[in-house]
C-alpha positions as CSV (number, residue, x, y, z in Angstrom):
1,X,81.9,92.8,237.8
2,X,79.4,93.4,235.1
3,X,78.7,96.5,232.8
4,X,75.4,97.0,234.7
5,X,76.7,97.4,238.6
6,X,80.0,99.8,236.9
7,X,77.0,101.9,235.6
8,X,75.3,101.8,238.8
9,X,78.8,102.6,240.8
10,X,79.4,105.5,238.2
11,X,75.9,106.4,239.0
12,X,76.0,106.7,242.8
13,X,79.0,108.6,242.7
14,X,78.0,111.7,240.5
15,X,75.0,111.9,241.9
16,X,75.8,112.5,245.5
17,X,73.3,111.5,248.3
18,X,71.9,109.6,245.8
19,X,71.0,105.7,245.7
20,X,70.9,103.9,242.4
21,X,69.5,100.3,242.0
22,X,71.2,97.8,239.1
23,X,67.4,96.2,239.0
24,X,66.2,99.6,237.5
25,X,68.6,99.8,234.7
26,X,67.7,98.3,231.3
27,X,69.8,97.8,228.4
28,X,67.5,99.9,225.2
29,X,69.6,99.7,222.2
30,X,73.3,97.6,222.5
31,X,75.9,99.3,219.8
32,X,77.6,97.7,217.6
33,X,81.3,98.7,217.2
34,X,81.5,102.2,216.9
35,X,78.1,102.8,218.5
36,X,77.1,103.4,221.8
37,X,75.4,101.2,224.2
38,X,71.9,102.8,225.0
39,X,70.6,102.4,228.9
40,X,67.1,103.5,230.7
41,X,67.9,104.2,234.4
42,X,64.3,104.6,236.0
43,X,63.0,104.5,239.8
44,X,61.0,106.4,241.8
45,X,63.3,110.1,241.6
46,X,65.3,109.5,238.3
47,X,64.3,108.6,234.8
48,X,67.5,108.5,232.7
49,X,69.5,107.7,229.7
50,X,72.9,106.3,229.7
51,X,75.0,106.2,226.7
52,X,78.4,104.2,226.8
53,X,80.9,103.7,224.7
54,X,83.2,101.4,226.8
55,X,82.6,98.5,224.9
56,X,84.2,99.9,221.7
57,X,87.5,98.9,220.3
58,X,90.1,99.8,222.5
59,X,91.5,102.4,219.3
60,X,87.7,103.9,218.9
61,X,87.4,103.7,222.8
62,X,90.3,106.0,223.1
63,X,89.6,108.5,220.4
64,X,86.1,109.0,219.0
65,X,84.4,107.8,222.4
66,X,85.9,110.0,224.5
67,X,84.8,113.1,221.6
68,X,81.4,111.6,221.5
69,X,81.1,112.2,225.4
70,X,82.9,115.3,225.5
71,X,80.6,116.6,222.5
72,X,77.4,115.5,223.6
73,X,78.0,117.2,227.4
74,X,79.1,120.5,225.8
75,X,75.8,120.6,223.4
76,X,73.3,119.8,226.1
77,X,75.2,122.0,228.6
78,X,75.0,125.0,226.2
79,X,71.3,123.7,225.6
80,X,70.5,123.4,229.2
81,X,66.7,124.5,230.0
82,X,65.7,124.5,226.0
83,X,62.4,122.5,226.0
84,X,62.4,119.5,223.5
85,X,66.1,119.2,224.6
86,X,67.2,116.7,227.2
87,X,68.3,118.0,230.4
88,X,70.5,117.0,233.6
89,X,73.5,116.4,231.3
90,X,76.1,115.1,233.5
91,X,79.5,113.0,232.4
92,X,79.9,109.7,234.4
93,X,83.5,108.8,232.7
94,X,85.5,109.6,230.0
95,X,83.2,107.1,227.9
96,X,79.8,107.3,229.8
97,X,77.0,110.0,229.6
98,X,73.9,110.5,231.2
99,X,71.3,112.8,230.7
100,X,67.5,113.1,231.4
101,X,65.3,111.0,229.2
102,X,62.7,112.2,227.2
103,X,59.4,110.1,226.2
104,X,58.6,110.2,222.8
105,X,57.8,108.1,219.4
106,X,60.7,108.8,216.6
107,X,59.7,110.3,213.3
108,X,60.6,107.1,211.6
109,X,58.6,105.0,213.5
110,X,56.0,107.5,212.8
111,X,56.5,106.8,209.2
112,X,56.7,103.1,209.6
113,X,52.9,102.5,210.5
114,X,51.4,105.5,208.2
115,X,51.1,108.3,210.9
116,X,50.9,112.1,210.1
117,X,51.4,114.7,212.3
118,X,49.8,118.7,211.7
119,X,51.3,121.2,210.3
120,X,51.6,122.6,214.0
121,X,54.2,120.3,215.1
122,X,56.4,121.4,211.8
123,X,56.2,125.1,213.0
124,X,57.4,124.6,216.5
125,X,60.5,122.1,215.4
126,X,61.4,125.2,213.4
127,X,61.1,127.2,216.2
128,X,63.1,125.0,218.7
129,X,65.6,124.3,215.3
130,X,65.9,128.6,215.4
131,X,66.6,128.6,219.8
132,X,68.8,125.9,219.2
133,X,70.9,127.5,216.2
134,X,70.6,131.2,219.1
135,X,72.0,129.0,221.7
136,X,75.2,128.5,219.1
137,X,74.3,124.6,218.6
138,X,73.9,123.2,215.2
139,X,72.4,119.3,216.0
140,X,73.4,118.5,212.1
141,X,72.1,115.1,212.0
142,X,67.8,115.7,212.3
143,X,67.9,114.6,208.9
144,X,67.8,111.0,210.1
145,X,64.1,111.6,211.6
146,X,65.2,108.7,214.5
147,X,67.1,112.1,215.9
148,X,63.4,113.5,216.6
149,X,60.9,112.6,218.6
150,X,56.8,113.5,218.9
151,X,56.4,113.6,222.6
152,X,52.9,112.2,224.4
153,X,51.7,115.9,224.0
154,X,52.5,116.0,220.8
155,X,55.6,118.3,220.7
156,X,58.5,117.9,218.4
157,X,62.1,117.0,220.6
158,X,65.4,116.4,219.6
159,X,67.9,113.7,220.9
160,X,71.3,112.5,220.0
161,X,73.7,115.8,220.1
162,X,77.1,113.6,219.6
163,X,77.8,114.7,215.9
164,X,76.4,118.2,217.0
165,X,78.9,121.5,216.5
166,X,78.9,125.0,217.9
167,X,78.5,127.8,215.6
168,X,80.7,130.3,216.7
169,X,84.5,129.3,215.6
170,X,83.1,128.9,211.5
171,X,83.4,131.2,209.1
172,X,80.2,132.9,207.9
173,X,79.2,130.8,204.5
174,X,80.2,127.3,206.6
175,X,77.6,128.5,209.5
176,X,74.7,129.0,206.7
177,X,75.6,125.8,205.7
178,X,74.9,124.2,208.7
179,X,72.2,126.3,209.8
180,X,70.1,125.5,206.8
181,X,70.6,121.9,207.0
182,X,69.1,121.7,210.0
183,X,66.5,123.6,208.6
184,X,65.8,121.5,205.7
185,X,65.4,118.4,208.3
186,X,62.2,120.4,209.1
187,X,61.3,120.6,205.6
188,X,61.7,117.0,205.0
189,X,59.8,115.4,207.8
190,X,56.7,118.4,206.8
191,X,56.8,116.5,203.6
192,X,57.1,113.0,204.9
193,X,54.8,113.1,207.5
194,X,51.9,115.8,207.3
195,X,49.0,115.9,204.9
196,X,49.4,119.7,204.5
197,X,52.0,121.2,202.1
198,X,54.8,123.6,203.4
199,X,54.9,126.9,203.2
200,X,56.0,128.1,199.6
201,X,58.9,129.8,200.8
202,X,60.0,126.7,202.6
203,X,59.2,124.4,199.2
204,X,61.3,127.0,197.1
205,X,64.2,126.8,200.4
206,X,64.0,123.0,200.2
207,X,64.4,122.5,196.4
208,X,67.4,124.9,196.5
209,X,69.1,122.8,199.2
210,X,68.5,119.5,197.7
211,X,69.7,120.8,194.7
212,X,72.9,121.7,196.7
213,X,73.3,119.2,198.6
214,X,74.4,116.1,196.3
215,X,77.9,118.5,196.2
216,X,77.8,118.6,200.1
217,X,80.9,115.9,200.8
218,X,80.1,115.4,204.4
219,X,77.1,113.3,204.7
220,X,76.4,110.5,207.3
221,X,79.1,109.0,209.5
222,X,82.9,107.8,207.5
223,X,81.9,104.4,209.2
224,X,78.5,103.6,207.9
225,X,80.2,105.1,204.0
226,X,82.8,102.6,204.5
227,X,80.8,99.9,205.1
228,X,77.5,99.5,202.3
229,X,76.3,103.3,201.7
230,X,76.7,102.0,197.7
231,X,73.7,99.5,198.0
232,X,71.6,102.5,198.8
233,X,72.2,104.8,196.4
234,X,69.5,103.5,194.4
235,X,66.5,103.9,197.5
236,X,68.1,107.5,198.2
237,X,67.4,108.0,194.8
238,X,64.2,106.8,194.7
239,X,63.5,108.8,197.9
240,X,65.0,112.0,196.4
241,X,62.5,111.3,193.6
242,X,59.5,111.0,195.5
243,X,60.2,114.3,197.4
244,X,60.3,116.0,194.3
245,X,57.6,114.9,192.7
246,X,55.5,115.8,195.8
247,X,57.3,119.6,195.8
248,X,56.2,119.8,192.4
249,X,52.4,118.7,193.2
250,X,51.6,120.9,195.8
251,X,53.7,124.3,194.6
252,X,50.9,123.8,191.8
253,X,47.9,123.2,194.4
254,X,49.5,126.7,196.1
255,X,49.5,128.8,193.3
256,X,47.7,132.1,194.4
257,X,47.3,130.8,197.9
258,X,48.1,133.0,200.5
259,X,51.0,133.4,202.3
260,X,49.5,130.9,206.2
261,X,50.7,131.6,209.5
262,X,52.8,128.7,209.4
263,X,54.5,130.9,206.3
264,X,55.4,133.6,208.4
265,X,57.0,131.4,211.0
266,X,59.1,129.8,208.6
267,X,59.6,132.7,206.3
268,X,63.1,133.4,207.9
269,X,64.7,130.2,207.0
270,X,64.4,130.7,203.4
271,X,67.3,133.2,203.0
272,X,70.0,132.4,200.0
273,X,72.2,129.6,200.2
């Protein structure tokens, strides 16, 4: 029996009544050794994704696949009803997810071919960052802008809540931590990806956090360090370069601006370190 019809089996058994068809499922994105495989499951009544990690090393399989599953169903559980958030979370094994999926181009394909976005979509990812963070999720990872999506009506959603943590069981300085990274993933796709400049609060927040965040020892997954994170250093560099050359240009184009709208909405997330 192939991977396909023990997705479909898993399938027709969580969803009761149901009847799922092994011609409507479609392999997106296959993972390579600690990474999930990535299915579309679409007919006529379901469009979903399917994320399984029973290909994995037996070890991996056993540990960090089963968290993975476990993680991502708590998150979108807790998430449940947030728009820009993926619903119909359901568990399909201890290594196999499904969940509703969500159309949409990723930020870095954005980037790839030259596209901006308006300063608009910035302000609501804040805004769904800030329900998310009042739900007590922290995603963690919207740094990597593949994690965030521009929908067909042009609305900012999030995907990928493995590495995600709830808020509640950390002490008060780790939680601020966390909170404002996800905040300065905002930040950093405004900069990347719209012609207008961020708020100047939200420059002055950013700067701070970059600043702080080269002493920040948990960054990206242990595998991917392991493996060739050194023949990098020099891009993120570069990269970290760019972004503040770009800070410095347009605090100087603000000077004695007014506070915008888009100030006000973001105004919040610039609180100390």
């Amino acid at each position: 029996m192939g991977n396909n019809e023990k997705i479909i089996i898993l399938l027709n058994a969580r969803y009761a009544g149901e009847r799922f068809s092994v011609g409507n499922l479609k392999l997106l994105r296959a993972g390579r050794y600690g990474n999930a495989h990535v299915y579309r499951y679409r007919d006529a009544r379901h469009d979903l994704v399917v994320k399984d990690f029973s290909h994995c090393p037996w070890w991996f399989r056993w540990t960090l696949g089963r968290f993975y599953v476990q993680r991502e169903c708590l998150m979108l559980t807790m998430l449940e009803g947030v728009p820009g958030v993926a619903g119909n979370c359901r568990k399909l094994g201890p290594y196999m997810v499904s969940y509703d999926f969500i159309e949409g181009e990723t930020l870095t394909d954005r980037m790839k071919r030259n596209a901006t976005l308006p300063a608009s979509f910035f302000v609501q990812w804040y805004e769904l960052t800030k329900t998310m963070h009042k739900r007590g999720v922290v995603h963690l990872d919207t740094r990597n802008l593949s994690n965030v999506l521009c929908s067909p009506e042009g609305q900012p959603c999030v995907i990928d809540f493995q590495s995600a943590l709830r808020l509640r069981f950390w002490p008060g300085f780790i939680r601020r931590i966390m909170v404002n990274t996800d905040v300065s993933a905002v930040c950093k796709g405004w900069l990347r990806l719209c012609s207008k400049p961020p708020p100047p609060e939200l420059i002055v927040f950013y700067e701070r956090f970059t600043r702080w965040r080269k002493f920040w020892i948990f960054k990206g997954y242990p595998l991917r360090k392991l493996k060739a994170n050194w023949k990098n250093r020099q891009s993120r560099a570069q990269s970290e370069l760019n972004d503040r050359a770009k800070l410095a240009l347009r605090t100087e184009s603000n000077a004695g601006a007014n506070a915008s709208s888009p100030a006000s909405a973001a105004k919040s997330a610039c609180g100390p370190l």
